[in-house]
N, C-alpha and C positions, 0 to 999 in steps of 0.2 A: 616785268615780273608778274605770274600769275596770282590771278586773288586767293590767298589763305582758303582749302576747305570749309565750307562751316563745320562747326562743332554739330554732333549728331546728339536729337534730345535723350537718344538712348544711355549718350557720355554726363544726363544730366536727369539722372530717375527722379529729383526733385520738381521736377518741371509739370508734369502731368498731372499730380496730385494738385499744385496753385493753379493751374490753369480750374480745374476742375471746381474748386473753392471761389477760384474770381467769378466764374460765371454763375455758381451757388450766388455769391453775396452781390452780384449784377442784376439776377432773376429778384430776388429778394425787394432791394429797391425796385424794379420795375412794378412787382405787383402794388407794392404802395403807393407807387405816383400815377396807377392807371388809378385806383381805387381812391386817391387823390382828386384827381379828373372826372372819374363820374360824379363824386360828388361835391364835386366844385359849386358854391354857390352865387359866382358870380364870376363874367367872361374872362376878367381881369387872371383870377386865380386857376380858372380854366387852362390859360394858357399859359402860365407859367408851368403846370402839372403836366401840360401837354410838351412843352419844353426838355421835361426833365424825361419825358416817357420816350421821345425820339431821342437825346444824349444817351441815355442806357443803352437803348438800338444800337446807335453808334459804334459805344462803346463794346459791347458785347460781339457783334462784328468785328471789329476791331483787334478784339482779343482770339476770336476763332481763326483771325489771316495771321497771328500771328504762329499761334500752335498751329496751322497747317504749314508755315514755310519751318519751323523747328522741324515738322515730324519731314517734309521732303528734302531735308538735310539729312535723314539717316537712309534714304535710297542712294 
């Protein structure tokens, strides 16, 4: 039996508008944990700052392979 079409993000106008919010409030925390990190005053808290400034990376990534495979669901 073949795999159900995806759903196309066009069949989902809501979708565009949160992606665009998630990475808003992903950018957000990022600038805080880099400006966390420079002024870390000690290696310890350095790298915890530096921790959280690659997870948002991650994350933020993360969220753009997601909206690219919704939007090549409407080709």
């Amino acid at each position: 039996m073949p795999d159900p079409k995806p759903e196309s993000i066009a069949e989902h106008p809501e979708l565009p508008p949160l992606f665009h919010q998630l990475n808003n409030q992903l950018g957000i925390i990022l600038a805080h944990a880099e400006i966390l990190e420079a002024k870390a005053h000690d290696e310890v808290a350095r790298t915890r700052a530096t921790q959280v400034v690659t997870s948002v990376l991650e994350a933020m990534g993360t969220a753009k392979e997601i909206r690219r495979h919704s939007e090549s669901a409407d080709v």
